[in-house]
N, C-alpha and C positions, 0 to 999 in steps of 0.2 A: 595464657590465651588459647591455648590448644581445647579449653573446657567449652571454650564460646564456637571454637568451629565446629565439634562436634556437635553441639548445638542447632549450626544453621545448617549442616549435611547429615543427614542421619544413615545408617547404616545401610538402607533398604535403596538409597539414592547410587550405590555406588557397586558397581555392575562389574563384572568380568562375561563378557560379551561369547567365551569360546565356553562357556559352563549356561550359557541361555538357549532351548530351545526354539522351534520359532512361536510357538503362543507369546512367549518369554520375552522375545525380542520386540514382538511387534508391541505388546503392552509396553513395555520400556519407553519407546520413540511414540505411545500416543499425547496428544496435546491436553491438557489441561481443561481446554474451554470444548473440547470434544466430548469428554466426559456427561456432561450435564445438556448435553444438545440439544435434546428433545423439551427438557422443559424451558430451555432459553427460546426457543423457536414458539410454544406456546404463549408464553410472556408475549413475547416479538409482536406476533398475527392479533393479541388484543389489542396492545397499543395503536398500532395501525388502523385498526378500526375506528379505535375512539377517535383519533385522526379524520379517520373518514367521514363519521358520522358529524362529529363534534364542531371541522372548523379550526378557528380561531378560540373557541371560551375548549376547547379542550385541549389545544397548544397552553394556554395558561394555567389550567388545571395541571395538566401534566408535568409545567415548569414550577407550580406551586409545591405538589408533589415531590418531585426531583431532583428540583436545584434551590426549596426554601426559600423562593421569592416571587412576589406577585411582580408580573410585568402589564403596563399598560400600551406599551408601544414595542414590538420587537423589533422596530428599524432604528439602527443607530444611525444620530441624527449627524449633522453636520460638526455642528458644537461639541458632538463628542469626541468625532475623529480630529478635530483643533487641540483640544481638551488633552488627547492621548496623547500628541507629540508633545505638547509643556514636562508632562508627566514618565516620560521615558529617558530613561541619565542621555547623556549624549553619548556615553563610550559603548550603552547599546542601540541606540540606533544608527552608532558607525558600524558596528558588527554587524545589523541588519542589513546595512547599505554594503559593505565589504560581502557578507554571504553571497545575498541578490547577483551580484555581479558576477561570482565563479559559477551562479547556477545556472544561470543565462547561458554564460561563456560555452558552458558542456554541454545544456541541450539546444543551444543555436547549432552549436557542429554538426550533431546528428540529427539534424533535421532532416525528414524524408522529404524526397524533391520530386515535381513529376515531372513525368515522362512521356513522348511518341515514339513510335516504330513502325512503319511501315513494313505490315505481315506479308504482302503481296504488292504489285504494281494497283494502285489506284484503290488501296487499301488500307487508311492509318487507324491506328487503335492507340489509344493514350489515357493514361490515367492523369485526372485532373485533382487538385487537394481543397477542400472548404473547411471551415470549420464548424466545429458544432455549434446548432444555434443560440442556446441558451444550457449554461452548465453548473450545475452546484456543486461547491466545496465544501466538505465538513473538516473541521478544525477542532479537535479535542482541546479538549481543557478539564477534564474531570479530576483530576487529584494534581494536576499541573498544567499551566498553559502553554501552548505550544506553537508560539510563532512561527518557529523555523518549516513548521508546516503551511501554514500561511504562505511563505515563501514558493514551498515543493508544489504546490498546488498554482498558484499562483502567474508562475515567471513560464513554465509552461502553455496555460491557458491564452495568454496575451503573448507569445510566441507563435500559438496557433492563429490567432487572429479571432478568439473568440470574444464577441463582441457584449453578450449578454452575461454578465458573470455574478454571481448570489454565493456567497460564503454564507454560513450558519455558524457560531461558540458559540458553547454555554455559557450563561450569564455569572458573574459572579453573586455573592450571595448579596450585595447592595443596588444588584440589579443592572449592574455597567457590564461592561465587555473589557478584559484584559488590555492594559492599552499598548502593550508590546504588538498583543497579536490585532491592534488596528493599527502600528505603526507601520509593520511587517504588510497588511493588507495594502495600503496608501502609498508604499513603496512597488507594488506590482499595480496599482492602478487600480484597485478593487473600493468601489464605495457604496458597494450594494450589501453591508452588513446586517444579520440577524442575530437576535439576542433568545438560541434556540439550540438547546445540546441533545444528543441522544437518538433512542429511538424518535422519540417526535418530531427534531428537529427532520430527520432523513422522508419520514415517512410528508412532513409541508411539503419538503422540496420534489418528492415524489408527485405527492396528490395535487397539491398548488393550495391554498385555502388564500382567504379575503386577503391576508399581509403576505404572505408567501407564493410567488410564483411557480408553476410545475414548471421542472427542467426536464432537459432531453436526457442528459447524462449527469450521473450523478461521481463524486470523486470523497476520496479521502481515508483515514484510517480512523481507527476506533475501536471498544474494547468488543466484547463477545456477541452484545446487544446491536450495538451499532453495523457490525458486519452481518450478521443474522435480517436486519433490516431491512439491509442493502440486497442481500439475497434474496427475500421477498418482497421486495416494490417490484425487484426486477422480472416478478414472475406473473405480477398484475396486467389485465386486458392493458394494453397499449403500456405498458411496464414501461420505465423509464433503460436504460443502459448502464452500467458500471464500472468501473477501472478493473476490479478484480477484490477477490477476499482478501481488503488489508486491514487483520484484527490484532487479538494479542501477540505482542513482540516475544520473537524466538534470534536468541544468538546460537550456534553451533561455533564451538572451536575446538579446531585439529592442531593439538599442539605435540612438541616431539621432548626429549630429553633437556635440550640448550632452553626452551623458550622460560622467561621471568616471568617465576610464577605470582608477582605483584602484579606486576601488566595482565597475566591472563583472570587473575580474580577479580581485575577491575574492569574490565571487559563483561563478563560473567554478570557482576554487581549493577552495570551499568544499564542493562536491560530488566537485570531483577528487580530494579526501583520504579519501573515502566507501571509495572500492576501485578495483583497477586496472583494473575492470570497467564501471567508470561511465563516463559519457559527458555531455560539455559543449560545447553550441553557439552561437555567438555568432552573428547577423545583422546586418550594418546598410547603410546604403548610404552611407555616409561612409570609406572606404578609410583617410583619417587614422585616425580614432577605432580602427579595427582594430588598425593598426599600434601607435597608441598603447598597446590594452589586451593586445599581445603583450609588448610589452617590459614593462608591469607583473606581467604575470606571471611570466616570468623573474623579478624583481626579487623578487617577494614569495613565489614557491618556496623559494626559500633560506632566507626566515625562518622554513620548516614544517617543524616536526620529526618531521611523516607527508612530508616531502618527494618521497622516492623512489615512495609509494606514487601521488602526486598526478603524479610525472612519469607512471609508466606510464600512467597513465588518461589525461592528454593525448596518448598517441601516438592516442589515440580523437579527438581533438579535432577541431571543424569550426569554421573561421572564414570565413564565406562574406558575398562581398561581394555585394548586390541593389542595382536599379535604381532601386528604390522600394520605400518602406515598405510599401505595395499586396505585393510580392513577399514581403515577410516574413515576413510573417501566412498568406498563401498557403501558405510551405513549412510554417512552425509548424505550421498545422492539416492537415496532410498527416503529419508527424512525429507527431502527439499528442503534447507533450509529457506529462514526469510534473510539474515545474516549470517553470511561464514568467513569466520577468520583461520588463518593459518598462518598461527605461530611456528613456521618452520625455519628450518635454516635453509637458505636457497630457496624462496617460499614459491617465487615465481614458477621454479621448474615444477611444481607438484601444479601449476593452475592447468594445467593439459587432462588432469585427475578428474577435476570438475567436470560434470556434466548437468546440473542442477544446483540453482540457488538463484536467490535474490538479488543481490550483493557480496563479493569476493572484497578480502583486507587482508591484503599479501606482506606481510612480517610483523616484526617486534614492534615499527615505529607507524602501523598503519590501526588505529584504534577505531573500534566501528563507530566513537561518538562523532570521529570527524566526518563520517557519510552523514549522519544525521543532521549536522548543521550548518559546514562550510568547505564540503574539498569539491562540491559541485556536481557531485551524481543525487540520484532522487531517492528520499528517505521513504518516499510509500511505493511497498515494497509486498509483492504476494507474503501470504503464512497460508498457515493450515496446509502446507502440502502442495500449495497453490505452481509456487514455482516447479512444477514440470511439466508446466502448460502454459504459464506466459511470466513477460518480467516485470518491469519496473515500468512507473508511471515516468511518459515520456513524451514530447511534443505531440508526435502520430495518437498519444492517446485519446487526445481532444480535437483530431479532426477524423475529417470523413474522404474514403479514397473510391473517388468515383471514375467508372470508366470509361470512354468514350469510340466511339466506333464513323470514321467517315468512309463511305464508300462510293463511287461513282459506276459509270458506266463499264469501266474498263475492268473495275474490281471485281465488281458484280459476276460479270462472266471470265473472271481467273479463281473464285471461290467458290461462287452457284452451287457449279454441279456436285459438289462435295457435301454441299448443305442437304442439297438433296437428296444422293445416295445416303446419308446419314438419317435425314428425315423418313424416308421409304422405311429402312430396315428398323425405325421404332414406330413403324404406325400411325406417325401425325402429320394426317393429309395436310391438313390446311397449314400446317411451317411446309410443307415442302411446294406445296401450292404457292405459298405467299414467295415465296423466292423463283418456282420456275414460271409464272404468270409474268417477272421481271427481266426473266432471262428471254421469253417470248418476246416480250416488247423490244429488248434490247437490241 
């Protein structure tokens, strides 16, 4: 077996981190889908266009293209979503219904609440919360379909009170919609379905065309194309808004000497199967444990029947050996990852370490597939570097925090004169006018 893991890790994947310059280092931690950026961003801007120009007979064209199927209607109908619950076992649509419930459970908690304060006597200022008016979710399905995002998307949206809600999946090749991921939809309330993947689907929900309405804010994850998309509608006159770049799947794990190197090559594997785009990192400063979780991977390739797609995505692989755990943590938050595990011993005490990431999976029995589908935090998740600037998709992402200001007579002249000295010394008569004309009166 050891012939097959060198196979799926080759030589050039596997780093000693204190022999890397920094040219060295920083090519090490680049991403995969960064590589080819520019020409992915051209592709992007045409699509988009034919979007624009095209309509609806170019959403078809592009779905004929794409997804190898002519569509005549991309609303899924009523019948269909009846149609999908016959068609789903019951022991998965108790796991949909079980999911839904812990994901609720965790972002009802942390729901942000508003608030007053009174800054002064006869002074209140308060932030009031709405939600967004109208929101699209995209939901992949391109080499697998993906209810549990249906969910992440989903239980959120209708948490924030958003009332207008349009999901987009690719169509399958008979021209239906996966019916997990319309179960999963019907279980958050969702029955505004399109049968529309990819760059086009992003770029309707942007533009709006005859069957697709434009939203305000746009949601979801996706591969290279799909985020590149989302980046550019967002840059369009009156651009739509977006959760953040959540594209191809990155795990980082920091593991130590003790951790099971099975557990961490299924870890590793279990992103690798995502796409040949993704990207998986292992750290540790124990050389054995490396070697150990190369040859498991080898070993447990062979038993995945996405196998081929999980090898491509390792030729992205970094296995890099540090000094010290100190060193680990270092690169990780340098990387941002989108997932990071720490397979450590006493794994909690190193979370003070983190300062950047996505998602944290603190030990041996915390596996990132259970974020992705049922421990109840949100699987769309920054990459690209993304998390050292914002986190994870979460009730606040889908409303809007507006603030409010009441002031009377009393307030008026306990703040004024402030307004004004402040106004004077930048030059703009008419704010400082518009306030002492009230303090006159006052």
């Amino acid at each position: 077996m050891s012939g097959a893991s060198i196979a799926a890790i080759s030589a050039q994947n596997r780093l000693q981190w204190n022999a890397l310059d920094p040219a060295a280092r920083a090519m090490a931690l680049r991403r995969p889908a960064q590589v080819d950026g520019g020409k992915t961003a051209a592709a992007v801007a045409a699509l988009i266009e034919e979007v624009r120009v095209g309509d609806d007979a170019a959403l078809r064209a592009l779905t004929a293209r794409f997804d190898g199927v002519d569509i005549d209607s991309f609303t899924v109908s009523a019948d269909e979503f009846a149609a999908a619950q016959a068609q789903v076992a019951p022991a998965l649509r108790n796991a949909i219904i079980e999911a839904a419930a812990r994901i609720k459970q965790f972002h009802a908690a942390g729901m942000t609440q508003p608030y007053a304060v009174d800054t002064a006597p006869g002074v209140r200022c308060e932030r009031v919360l709405r939600p967004i008016q109208r929101v699209g979710l995209y939901v992949p399905a391109g080499s697998a379909p993906l209810p549990s995002t249906a969910l992440m998307l989903g239980i959120p949206a209708r948490l924030a009170g958003c009332r207008d809600i349009v999901l987009c999946t690719p169509p399958r090749a008979d021209g239906s919609v996966d019916p997990a991921v319309l179960v999963a939809a019907a279980t958050c309330g969702i029955d505004r379905v399109f049968k529309l993947g990819g760059v086009q689907a992003i770029a309707a929900m942007a533009l709006g065309t005859a069957s697709v309405p434009a939203c305000d804010k746009l949601f979801g994850p996706g591969n290279a194309y799909v985020t590149e998309a989302k980046r550019q509608v967002a840059q369009l006159e009156r651009g739509v808004g977006i959760d953040m770049p959540a594209g191809p799947s990155e795990v980082l794990v920091i593991a130590d000497a003790g951790a099971n190197p099975d557990f961490v090559a299924a870890d590793l594997l279990s992103q690798a199967e995502h796409g040949p785009d993704s990207q998986v990192i292992l750290i540790s400063d124990d050389a054995d444990l490396i070697e150990r979780v190369i040859d498991r991977i080898g070993i447990q390739l062979l038993e995945l029947p996405r196998h081929e797609t999980a090898r491509r995505a390792l030729q992205s692989a970094r296995m890099i050996q540090v000094a010290t755990l100190e060193d680990a943590f270092a690169i990780s938050n340098d990387y941002a990852p989108e997932h990071l595990i720490l397979a450590l011993r006493d794994a909690r005490r190193w979370l003070p370490s983190v300062s950047v990431a996505g998602s944290v999976f603190l030990g041996d029995w915390a596996p990132e597939a259970l974020g992705d589908y049922c421990s109840g935090t949100n699987h769309v998740l920054p990459t690209s570097g993304a998390a050292r600037f914002v986190g994870g998709l979460n009730v606040a992402s889908f409303q809007l925090a507006i603030t409010v200001q009441e002031v009377d007579q009393q307030g008026l002249r306990a703040i004024g004169p402030c307004a004004v000295e402040l106004a004077s010394a930048e030059g703009l008569d008419a704010h400082r006018l518009a306030v002492s004309r009230r303090l006159d009166a006052s």
